[in-house]
Structures are given as C-alpha cells and as structure tokens.
C-alpha positions as CSV (number, residue, x, y, z in Angstrom):
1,X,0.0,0.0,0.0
2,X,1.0,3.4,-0.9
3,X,0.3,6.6,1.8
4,X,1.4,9.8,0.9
5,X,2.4,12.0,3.6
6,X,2.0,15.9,3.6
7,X,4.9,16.7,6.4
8,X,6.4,19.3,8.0
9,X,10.1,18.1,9.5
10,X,9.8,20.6,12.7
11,X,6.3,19.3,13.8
12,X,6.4,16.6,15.9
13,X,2.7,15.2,15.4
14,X,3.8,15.0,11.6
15,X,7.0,13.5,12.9
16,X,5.4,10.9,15.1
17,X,2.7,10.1,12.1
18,X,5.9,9.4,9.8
19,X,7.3,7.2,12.6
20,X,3.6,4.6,12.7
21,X,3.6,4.8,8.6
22,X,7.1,3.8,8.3
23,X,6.7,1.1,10.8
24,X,3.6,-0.9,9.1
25,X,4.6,-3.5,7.2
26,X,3.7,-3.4,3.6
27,X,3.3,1.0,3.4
28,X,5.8,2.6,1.2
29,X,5.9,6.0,2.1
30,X,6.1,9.4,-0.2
31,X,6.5,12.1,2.1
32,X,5.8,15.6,0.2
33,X,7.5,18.6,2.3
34,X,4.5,20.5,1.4
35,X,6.6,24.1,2.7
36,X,8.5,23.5,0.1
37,X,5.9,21.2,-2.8
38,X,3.0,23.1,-1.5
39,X,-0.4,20.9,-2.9
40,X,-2.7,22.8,-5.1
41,X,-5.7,24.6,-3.9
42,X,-7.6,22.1,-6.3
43,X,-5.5,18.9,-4.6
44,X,-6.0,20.0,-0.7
45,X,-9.9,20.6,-1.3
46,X,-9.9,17.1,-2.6
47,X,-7.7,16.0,0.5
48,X,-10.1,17.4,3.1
49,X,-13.1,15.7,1.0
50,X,-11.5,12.4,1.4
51,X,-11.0,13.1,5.1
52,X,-14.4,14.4,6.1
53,X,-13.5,17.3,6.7
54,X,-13.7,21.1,5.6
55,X,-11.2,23.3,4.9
56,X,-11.4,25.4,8.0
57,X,-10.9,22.1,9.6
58,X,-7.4,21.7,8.3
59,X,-6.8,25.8,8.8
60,X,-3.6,26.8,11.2
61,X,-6.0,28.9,13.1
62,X,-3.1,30.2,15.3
63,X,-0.6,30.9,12.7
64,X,-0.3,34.6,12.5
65,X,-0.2,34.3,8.6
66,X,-3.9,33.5,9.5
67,X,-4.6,36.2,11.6
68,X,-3.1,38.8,9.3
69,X,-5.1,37.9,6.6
70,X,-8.2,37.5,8.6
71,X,-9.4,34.2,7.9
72,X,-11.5,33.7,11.1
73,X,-14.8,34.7,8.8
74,X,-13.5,33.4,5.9
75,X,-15.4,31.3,3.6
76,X,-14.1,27.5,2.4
77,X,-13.1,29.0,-0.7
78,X,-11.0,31.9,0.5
79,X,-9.4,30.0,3.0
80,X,-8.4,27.1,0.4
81,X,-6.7,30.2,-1.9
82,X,-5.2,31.1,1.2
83,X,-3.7,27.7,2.1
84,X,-2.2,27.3,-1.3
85,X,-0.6,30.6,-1.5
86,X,0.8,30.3,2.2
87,X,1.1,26.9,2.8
88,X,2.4,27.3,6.6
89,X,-1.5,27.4,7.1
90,X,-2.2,24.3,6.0
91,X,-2.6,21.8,9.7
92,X,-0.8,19.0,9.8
93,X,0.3,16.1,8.9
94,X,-2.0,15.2,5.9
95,X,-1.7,11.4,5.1
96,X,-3.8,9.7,2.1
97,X,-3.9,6.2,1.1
98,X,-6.3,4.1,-1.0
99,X,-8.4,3.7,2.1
100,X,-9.0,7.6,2.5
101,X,-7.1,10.9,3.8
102,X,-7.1,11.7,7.3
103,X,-5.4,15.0,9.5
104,X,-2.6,12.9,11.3
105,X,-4.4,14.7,14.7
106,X,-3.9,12.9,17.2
107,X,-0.7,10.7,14.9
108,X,-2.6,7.5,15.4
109,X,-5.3,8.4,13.6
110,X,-3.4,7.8,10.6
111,X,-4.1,3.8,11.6
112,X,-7.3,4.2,10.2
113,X,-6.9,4.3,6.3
114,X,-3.9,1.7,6.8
C-alpha cells in the first residue's frame, strides 16, 4: 500500500505520524515537504473531502499568517486560496492512502486508512 504524507520536519505530530507509517509492514511511504511542494488549492480541497472534513478544519487557526489575513470569517473557498498561496496554514500532517485521507491529529489516527 501506498500513503502519501504531507509533512512538516519541525512538527512533531507530523514527525510521530511518519514514525507509525514507516513502521507498518507493507506501506511505502512518499513524504511531500508540502513548505517546500505546496499541494494545489484544487488537490488539498480534494484532501479534506476524502477526510471528512472542511477546509477550516485543516486551517492553522493560530498561525499569525492566519490572523493577518483574517481568515476567522472566511469562507471555504477563500481559506483554500489562502492555504495554497501560504502553505504554513495548512494543519498537519495530511496522510492519504487508497483507504482515505485523514489529519494525522492525534498521529494515530493515521491507523485508520492503513
């Protein structure tokens, strides 16, 4: 099984999600540094579909990229062009497999598309 990982090396909830994908047998893992391979606005609203979850769900609502651009009221759309131009305000980790997408929030969540 494939599981693509959207991680951020400093966080360590995307650190400990990489840790349980690359210890299940049978998972090869492609980990995208999404800082630096941001995902499309068109790919990350597919993401949080697969997941269940909206957009403002995955939002960095404390990052002060957030707050500057005032995001609080923002609708779905806005906050998705907002997330690909300044991908620091995208949550994560971000992990999809065939079995789904999930936000790797709490890590072990990720155990649930594996």
């Amino acid at each position: 099984m494939k599981a693509t990982i959207w991680h951020n090396p400093r966080c360590s909830k995307s650190r400990e999600t990489l840790k349980i994908l690359e210890a299940e047998p049978g998972v090869e893992v492609d980990i995208v540094k999404y800082l630096e391979s941001p995902p499309s606005r068109e790919t990350l609203a597919k993401l949080y579909k697969r997941a269940g979850i909206s957009a403002r769900d995955g939002l960095r609502t404390q990052e002060a990229k957030a707050k500057e651009l005032g995001l609080k009221d923002a609708s779905e759309g806005e906050i998705l062009d907002a997330m690909a131009e300044h991908p620091i305000l995208i949550e994560r980790p971000l992990v999809e497999t065939e079995k789904g997408a999930v936000l790797g929030r709490p890590p072990e969540k990720v155990r649930e598309i594996l």
